[in-house]
FIPATI-96747 format. One record per residue (C-alpha): residue number from 1; x, y, z. Coordinates in Angstrom, 3 decimals. Layout:
N
<site><k>NUM</k><px>X</px><py>Y</py><pz>Z</pz></site>
...
END
This chain:
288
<site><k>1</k><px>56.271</px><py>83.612</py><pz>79.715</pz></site>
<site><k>2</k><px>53.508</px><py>84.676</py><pz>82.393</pz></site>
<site><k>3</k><px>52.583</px><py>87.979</py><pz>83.034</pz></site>
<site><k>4</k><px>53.676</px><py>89.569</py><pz>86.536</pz></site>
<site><k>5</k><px>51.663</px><py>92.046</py><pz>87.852</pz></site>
<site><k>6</k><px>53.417</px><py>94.805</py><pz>89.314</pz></site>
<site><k>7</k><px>51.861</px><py>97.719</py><pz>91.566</pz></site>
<site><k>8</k><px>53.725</px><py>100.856</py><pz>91.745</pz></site>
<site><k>9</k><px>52.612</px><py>103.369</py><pz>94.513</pz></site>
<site><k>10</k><px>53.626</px><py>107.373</py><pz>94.264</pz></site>
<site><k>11</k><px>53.757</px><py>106.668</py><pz>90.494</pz></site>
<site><k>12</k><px>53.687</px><py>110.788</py><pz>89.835</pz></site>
<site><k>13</k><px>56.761</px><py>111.527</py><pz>92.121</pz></site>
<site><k>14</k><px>60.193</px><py>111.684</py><pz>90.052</pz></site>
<site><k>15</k><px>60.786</px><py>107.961</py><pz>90.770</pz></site>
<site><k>16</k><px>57.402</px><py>106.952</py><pz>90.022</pz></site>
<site><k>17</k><px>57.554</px><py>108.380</py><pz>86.647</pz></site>
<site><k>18</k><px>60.888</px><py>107.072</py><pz>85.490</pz></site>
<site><k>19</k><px>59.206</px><py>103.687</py><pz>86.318</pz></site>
<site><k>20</k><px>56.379</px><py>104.493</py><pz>84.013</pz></site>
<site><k>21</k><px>59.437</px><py>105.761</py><pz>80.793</pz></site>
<site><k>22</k><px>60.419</px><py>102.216</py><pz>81.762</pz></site>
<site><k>23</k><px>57.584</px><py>100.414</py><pz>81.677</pz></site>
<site><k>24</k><px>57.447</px><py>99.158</py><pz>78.018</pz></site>
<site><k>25</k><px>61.051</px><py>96.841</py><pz>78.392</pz></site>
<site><k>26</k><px>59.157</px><py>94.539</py><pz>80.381</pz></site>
<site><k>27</k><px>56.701</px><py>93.776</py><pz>77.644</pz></site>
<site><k>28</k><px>56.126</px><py>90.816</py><pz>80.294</pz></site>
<site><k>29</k><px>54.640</px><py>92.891</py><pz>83.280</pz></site>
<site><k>30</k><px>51.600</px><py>94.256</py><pz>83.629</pz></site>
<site><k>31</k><px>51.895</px><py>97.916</py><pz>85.796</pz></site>
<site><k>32</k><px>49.500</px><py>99.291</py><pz>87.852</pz></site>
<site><k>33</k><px>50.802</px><py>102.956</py><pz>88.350</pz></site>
<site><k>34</k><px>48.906</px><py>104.322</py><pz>91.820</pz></site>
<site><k>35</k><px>49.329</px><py>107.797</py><pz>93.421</pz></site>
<site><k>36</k><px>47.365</px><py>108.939</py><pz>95.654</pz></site>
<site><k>37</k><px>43.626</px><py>109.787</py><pz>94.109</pz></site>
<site><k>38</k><px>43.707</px><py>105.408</py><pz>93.243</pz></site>
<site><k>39</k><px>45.505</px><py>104.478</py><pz>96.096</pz></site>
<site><k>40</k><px>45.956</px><py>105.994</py><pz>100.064</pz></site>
<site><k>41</k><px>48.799</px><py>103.820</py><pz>101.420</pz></site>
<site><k>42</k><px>47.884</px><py>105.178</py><pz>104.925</pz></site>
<site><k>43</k><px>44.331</px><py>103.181</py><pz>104.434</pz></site>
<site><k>44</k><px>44.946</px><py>100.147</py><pz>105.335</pz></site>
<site><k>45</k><px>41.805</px><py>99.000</py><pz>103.869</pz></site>
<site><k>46</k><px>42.285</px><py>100.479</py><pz>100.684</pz></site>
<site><k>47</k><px>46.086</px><py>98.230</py><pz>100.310</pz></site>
<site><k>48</k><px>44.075</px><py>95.154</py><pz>101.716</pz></site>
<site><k>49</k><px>41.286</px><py>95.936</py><pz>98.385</pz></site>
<site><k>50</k><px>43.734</px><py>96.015</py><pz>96.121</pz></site>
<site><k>51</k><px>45.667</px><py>93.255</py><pz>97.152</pz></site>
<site><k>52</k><px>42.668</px><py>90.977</py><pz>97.399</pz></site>
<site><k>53</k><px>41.532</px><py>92.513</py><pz>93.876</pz></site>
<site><k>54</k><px>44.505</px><py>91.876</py><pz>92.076</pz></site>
<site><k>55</k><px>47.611</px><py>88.877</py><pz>91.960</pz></site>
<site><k>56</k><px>50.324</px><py>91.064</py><pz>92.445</pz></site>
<site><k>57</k><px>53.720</px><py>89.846</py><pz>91.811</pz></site>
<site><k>58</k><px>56.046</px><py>93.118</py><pz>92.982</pz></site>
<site><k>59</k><px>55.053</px><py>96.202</py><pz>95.158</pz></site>
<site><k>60</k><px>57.444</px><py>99.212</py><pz>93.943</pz></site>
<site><k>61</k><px>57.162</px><py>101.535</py><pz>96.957</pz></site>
<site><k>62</k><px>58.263</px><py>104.980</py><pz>95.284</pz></site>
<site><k>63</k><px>55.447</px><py>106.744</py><pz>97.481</pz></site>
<site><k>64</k><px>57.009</px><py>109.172</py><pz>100.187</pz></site>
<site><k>65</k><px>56.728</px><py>112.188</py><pz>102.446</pz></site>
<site><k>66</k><px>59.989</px><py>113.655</py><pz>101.183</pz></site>
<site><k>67</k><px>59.942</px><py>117.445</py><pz>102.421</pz></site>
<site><k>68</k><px>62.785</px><py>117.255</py><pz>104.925</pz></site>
<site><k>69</k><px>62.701</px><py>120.700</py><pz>106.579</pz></site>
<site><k>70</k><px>58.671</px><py>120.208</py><pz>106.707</pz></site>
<site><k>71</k><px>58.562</px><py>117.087</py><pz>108.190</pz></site>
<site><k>72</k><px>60.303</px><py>118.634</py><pz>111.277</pz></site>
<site><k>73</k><px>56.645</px><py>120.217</py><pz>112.795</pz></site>
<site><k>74</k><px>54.895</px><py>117.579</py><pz>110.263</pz></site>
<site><k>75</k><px>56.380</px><py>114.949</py><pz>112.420</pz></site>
<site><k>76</k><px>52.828</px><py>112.725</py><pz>112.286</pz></site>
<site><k>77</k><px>52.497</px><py>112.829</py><pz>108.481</pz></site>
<site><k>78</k><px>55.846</px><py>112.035</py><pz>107.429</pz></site>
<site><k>79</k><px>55.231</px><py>109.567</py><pz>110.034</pz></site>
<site><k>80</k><px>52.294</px><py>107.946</py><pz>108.578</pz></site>
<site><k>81</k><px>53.800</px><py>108.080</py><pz>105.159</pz></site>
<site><k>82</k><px>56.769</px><py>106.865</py><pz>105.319</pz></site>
<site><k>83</k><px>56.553</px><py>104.736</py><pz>108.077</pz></site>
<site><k>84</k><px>52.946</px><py>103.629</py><pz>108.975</pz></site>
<site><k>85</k><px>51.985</px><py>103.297</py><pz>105.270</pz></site>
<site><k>86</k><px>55.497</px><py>100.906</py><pz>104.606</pz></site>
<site><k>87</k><px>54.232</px><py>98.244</py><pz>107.438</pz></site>
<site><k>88</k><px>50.759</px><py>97.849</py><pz>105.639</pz></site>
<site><k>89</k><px>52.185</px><py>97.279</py><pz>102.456</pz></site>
<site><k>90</k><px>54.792</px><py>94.865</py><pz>103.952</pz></site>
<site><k>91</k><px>51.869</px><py>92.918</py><pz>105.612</pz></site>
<site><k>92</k><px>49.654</px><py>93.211</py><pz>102.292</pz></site>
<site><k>93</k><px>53.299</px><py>92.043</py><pz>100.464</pz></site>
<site><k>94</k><px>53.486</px><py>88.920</py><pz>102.955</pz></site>
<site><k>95</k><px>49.652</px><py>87.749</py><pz>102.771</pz></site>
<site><k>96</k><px>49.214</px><py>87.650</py><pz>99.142</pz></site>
<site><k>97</k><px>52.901</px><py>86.385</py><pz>98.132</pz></site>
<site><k>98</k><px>53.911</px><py>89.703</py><pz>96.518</pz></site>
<site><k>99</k><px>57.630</px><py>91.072</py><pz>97.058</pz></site>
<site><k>100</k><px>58.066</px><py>94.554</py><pz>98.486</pz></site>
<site><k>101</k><px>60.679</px><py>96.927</py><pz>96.981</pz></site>
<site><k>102</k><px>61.066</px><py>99.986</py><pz>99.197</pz></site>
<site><k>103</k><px>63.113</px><py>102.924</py><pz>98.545</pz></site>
<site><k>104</k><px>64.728</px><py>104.519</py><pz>101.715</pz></site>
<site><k>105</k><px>67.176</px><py>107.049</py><pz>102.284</pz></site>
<site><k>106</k><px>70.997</px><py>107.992</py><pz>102.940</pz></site>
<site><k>107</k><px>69.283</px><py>110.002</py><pz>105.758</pz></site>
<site><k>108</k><px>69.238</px><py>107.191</py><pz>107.708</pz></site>
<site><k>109</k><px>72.885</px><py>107.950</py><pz>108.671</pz></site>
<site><k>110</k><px>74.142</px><py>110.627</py><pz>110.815</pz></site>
<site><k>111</k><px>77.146</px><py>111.279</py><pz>108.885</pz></site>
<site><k>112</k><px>79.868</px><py>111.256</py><pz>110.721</pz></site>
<site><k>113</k><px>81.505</px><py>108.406</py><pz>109.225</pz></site>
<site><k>114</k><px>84.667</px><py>109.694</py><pz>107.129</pz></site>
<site><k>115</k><px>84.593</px><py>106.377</py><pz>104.567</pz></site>
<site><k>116</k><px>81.364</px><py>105.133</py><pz>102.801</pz></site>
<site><k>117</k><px>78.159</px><py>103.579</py><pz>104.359</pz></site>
<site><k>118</k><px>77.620</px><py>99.971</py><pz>104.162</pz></site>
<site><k>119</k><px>74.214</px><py>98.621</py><pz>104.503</pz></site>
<site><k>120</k><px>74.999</px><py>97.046</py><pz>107.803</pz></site>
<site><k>121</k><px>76.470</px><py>100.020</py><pz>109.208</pz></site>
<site><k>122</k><px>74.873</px><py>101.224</py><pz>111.982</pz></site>
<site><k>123</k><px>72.139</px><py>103.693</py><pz>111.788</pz></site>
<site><k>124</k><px>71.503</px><py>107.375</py><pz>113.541</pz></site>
<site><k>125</k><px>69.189</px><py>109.995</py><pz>111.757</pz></site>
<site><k>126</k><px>69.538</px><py>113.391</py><pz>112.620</pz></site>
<site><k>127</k><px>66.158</px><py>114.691</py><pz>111.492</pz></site>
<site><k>128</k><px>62.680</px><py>113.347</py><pz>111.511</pz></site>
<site><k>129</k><px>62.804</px><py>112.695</py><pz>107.895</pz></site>
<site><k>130</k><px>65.707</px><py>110.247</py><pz>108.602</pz></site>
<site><k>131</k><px>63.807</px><py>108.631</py><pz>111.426</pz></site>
<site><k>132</k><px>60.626</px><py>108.364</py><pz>109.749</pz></site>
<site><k>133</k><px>62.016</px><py>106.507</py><pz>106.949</pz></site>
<site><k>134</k><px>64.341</px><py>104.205</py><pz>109.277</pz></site>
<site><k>135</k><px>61.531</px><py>102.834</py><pz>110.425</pz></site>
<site><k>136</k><px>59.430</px><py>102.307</py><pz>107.513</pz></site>
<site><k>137</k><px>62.611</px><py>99.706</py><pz>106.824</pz></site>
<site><k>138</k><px>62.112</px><py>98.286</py><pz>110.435</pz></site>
<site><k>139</k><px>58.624</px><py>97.741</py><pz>109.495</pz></site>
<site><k>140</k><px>58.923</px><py>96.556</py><pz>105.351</pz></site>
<site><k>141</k><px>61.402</px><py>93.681</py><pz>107.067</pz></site>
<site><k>142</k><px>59.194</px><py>93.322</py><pz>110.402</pz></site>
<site><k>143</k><px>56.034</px><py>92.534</py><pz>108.464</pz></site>
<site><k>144</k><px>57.931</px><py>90.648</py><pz>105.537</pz></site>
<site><k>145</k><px>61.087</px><py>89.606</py><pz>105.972</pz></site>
<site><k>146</k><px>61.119</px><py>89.142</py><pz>101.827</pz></site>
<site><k>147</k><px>61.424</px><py>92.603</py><pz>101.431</pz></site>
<site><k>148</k><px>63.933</px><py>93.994</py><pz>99.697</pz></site>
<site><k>149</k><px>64.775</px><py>97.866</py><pz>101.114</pz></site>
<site><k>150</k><px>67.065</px><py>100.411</py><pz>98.685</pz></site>
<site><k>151</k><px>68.366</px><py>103.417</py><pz>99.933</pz></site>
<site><k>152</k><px>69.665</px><py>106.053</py><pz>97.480</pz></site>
<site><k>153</k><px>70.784</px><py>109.398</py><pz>97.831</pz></site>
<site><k>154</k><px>70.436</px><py>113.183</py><pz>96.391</pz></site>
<site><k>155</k><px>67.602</px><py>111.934</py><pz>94.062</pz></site>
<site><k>156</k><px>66.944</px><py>114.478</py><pz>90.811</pz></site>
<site><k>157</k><px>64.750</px><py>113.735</py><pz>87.177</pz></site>
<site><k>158</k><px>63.278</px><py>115.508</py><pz>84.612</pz></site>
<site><k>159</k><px>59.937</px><py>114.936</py><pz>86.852</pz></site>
<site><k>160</k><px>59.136</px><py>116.782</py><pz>90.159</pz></site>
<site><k>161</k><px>60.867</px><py>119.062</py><pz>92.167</pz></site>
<site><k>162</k><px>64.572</px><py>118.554</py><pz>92.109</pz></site>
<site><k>163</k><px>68.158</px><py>120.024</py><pz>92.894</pz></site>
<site><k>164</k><px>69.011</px><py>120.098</py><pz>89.515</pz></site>
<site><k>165</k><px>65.651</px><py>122.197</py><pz>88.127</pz></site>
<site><k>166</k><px>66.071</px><py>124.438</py><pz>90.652</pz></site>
<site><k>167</k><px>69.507</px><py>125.370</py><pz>89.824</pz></site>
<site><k>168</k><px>68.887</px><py>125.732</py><pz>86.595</pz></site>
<site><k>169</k><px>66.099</px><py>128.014</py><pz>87.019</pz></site>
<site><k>170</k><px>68.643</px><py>129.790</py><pz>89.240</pz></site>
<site><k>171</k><px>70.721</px><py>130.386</py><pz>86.755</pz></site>
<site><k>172</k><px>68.641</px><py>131.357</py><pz>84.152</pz></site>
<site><k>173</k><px>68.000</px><py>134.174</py><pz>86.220</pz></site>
<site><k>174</k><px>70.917</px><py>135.379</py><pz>88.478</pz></site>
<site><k>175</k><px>74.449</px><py>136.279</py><pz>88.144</pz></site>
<site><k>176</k><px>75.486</px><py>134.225</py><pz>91.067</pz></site>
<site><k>177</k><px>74.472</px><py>132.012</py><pz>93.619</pz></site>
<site><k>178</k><px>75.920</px><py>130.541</py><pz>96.843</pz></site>
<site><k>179</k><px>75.297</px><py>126.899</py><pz>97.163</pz></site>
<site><k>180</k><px>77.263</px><py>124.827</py><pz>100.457</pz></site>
<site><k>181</k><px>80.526</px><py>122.658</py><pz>99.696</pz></site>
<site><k>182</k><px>80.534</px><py>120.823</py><pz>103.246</pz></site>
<site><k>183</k><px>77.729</px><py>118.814</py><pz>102.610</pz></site>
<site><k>184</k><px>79.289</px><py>115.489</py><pz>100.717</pz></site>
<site><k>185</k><px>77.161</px><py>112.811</py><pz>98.810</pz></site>
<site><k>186</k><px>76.433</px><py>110.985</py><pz>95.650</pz></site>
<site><k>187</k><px>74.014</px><py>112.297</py><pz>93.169</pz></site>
<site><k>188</k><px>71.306</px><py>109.604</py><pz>92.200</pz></site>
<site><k>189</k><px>69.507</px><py>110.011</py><pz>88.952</pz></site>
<site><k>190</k><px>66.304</px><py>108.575</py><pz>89.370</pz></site>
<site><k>191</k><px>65.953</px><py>106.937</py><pz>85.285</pz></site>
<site><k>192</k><px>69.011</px><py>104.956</py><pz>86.628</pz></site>
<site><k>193</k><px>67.519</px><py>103.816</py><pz>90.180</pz></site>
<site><k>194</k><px>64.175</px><py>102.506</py><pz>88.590</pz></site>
<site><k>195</k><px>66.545</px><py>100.966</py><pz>86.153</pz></site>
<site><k>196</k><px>68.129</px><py>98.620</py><pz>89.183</pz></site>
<site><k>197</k><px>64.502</px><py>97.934</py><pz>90.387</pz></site>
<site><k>198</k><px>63.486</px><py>96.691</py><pz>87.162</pz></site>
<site><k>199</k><px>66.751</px><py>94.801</py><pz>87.260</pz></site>
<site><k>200</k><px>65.755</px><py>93.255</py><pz>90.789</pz></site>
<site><k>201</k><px>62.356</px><py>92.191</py><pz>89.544</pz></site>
<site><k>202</k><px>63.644</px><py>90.645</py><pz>86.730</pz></site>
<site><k>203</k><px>66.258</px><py>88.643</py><pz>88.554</pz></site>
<site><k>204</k><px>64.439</px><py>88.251</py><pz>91.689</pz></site>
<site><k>205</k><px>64.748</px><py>84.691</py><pz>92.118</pz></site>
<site><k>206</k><px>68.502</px><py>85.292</py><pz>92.678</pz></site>
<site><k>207</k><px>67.878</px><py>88.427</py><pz>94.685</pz></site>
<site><k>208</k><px>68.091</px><py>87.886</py><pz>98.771</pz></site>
<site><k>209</k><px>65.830</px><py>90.181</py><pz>101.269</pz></site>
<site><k>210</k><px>67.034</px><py>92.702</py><pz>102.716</pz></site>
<site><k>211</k><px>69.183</px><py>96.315</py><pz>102.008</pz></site>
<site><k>212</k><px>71.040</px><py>97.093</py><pz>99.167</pz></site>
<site><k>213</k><px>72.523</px><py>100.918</py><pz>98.438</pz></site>
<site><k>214</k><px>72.476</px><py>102.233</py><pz>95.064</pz></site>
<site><k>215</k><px>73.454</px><py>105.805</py><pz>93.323</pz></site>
<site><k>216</k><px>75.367</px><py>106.874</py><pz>91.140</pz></site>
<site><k>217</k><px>79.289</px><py>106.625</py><pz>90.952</pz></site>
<site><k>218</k><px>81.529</px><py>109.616</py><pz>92.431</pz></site>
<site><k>219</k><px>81.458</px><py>111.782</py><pz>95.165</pz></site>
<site><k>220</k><px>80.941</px><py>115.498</py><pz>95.159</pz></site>
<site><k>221</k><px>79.573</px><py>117.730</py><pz>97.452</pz></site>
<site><k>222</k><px>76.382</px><py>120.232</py><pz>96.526</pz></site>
<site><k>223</k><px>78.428</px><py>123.044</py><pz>95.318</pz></site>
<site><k>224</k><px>80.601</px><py>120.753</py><pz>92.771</pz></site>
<site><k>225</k><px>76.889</px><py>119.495</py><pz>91.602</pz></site>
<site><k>226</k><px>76.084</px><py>123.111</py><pz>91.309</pz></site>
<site><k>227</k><px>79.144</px><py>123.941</py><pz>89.411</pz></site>
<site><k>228</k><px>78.646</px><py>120.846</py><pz>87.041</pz></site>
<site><k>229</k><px>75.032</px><py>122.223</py><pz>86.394</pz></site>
<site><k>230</k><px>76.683</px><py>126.006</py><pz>85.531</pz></site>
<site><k>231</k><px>78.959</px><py>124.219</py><pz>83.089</pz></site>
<site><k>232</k><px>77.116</px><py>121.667</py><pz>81.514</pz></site>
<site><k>233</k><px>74.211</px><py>124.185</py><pz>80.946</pz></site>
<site><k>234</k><px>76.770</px><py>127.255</py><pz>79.985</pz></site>
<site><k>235</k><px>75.205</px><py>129.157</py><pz>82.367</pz></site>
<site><k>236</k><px>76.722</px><py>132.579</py><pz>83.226</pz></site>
<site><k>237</k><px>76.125</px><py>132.718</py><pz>86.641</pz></site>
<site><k>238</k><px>79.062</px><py>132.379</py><pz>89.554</pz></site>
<site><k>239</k><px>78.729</px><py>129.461</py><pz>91.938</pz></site>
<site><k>240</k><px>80.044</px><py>130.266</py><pz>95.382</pz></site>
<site><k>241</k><px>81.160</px><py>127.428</py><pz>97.815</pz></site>
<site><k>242</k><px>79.353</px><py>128.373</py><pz>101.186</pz></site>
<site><k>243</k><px>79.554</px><py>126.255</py><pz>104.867</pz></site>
<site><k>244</k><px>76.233</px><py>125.203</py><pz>105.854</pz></site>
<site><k>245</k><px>76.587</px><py>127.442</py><pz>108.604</pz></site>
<site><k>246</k><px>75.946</px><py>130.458</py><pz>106.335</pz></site>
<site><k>247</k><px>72.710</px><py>128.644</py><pz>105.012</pz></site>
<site><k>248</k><px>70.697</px><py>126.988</py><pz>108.230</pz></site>
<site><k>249</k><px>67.778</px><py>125.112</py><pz>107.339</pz></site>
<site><k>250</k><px>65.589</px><py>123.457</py><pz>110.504</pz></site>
<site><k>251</k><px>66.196</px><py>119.862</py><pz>109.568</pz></site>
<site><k>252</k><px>70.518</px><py>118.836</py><pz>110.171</pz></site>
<site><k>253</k><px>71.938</px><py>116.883</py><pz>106.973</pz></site>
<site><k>254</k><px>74.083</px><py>114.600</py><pz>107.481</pz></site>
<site><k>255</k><px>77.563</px><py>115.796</py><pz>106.262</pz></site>
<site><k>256</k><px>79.036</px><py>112.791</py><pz>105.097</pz></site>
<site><k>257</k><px>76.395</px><py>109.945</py><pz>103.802</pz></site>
<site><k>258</k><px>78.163</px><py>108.192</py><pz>101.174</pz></site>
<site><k>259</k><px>76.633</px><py>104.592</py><pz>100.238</pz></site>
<site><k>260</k><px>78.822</px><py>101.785</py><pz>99.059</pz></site>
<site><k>261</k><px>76.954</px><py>100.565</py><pz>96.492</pz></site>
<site><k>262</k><px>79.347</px><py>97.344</py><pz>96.028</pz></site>
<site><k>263</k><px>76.481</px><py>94.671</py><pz>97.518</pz></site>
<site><k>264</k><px>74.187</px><py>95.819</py><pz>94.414</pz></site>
<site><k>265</k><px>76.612</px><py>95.623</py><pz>92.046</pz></site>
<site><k>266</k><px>77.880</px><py>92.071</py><pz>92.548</pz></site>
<site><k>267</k><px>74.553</px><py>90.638</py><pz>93.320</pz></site>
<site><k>268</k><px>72.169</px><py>91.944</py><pz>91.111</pz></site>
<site><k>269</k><px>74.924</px><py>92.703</py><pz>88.444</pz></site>
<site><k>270</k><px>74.696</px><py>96.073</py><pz>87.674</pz></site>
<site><k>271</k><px>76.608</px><py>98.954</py><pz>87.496</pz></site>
<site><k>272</k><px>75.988</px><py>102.664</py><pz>88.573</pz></site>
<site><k>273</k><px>76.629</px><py>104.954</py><pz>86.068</pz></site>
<site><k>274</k><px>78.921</px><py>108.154</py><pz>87.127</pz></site>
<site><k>275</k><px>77.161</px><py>110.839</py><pz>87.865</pz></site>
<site><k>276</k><px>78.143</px><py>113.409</py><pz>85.887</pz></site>
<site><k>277</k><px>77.168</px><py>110.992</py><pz>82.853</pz></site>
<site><k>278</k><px>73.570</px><py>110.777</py><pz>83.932</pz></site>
<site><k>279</k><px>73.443</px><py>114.707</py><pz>84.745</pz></site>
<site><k>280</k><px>74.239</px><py>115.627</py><pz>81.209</pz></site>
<site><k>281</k><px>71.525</px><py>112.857</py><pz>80.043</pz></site>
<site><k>282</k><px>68.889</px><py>114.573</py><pz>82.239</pz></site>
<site><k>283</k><px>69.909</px><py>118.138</py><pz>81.605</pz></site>
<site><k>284</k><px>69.644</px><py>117.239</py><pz>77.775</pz></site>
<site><k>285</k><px>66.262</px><py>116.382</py><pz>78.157</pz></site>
<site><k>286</k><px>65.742</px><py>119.157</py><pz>80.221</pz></site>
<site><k>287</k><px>66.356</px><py>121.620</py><pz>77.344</pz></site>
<site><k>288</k><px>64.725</px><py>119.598</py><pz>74.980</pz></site>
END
């Protein structure tokens, strides 16, 4: 069997590593793990020198501007980053025969819909976060049309700065905490998305272009992902449900961005584990 070549970009962001605790069950593909010192994906002469350099079969995108209240007055980096950056990569993807896997968001939703998002559904981002990445897709499918675009959702690991290691340090250290209920999603742990990816790759051939959804199985809302962190850990610290009226941030979150993640399952053949499963796997390691 040949060796594919696979070039990973924000390979020390909580996605990013997971791919790297994969790496070895593809004894098959060679990884080139890139964060920013080796690579700038803003430089588009720095992704053409690569490309040209190497024979890349896959292009995990895992690289993003993810600070959503930030990226409200940082409006040109986010930009840049999650936008900009995604169309030279697409272009580099589409000159040297290499498929593009982006990872987008649930943000890309306004969240008013009161039943799960499809990936056809139709699109309105309430923050520049959401908007930025929106059209990072536009351009990944613009400048290749063999992209293939996933958006997950409420993404935690034991790498990085995450929901789930700050509530933990929370508890640890308080006797209660408020944490808002209105807010609905689904949890995504990110060992389990880079697990799909590497399931993509390795059925590509059967894989079509274009947007898939994928998190984990269930729906809660932040304050039931709180609570399950206070049990699981045996914390002894009160959770208290609070409106997200009683906790304003500058960037709006959607209030209801549930993704279907049906079109993933059935083609790619995988299944989402539920997420309280994957929170006590994380958690565990967490400790350890």
């Amino acid at each position: 069997m040949s060796t594919i070549q696979v070039l990973v970009t924000g390979a020390n962001g909580q996605l990013g590593n997971e791919c790297k605790q994969l790496a070895s069950s593809m004894p098959n593909a060679k990884f080139y793990f890139t964060d920013i010192e080796e690579l700038s994906i803003t430089d588009a002469s720095a992704i053409e020198h690569i490309f040209a350099s190497n024979h890349f079969n896959f292009c995990i995108n895992a690289a993003a501007y993810t600070a959503v209240d930030q990226a409200e007055t940082d409006q040109e980096k986010a930009m840049a980053i999650n936008a900009t950056a995604v169309g030279y990569l697409a272009s580099a993807c589409q000159k040297y025969n290499c498929r593009l896997i982006h990872v987008s968001t649930d943000y890309v939703f306004d969240g008013e819909k009161d039943s799960g998002y499809n990936e056809d559904d139709s699109t309105g981002p309430t923050n520049v976060y959401g908007i930025t990445k929106l059209e990072g897709e536009r351009l990944a499918i613009q400048n290749n049309p063999m992209s293939v675009i996933i958006r997950t959702s409420w993404v935690y690991s034991y790498f990085g700065k995450n929901f789930v290691k700050t509530m933990m340090k929370l508890m640890q250290e308080r006797t209660e905490i408020s944490v808002v209920s209105d807010q609905i999603g689904k949890p995504t742990y990110a060992a389990d998305l880079a697990a799909a990816i590497f399931a993509i790759m390795q059925k590509s051939d059967s894989v079509p272009a274009g947007i898939y959804h994928f998190s984990n199985q269930g729906v809660i809302s932040w304050h039931d992902f709180a609570t399950a962190i206070q049990q699981i850990g045996g914390y002894e610290c009160l959770v208290h449900p609070i409106p997200s009226s009683a906790y304003p941030v500058p960037a709006k979150r959607p209030n209801y961005s549930i993704l279907n993640t049906h079109k993933i399952e059935t083609i790619v053949g995988i299944t989402p584990p539920f997420w309280r499963d994957s929170l006590e796997k994380c958690m565990q390691l967490l400790n350890a």
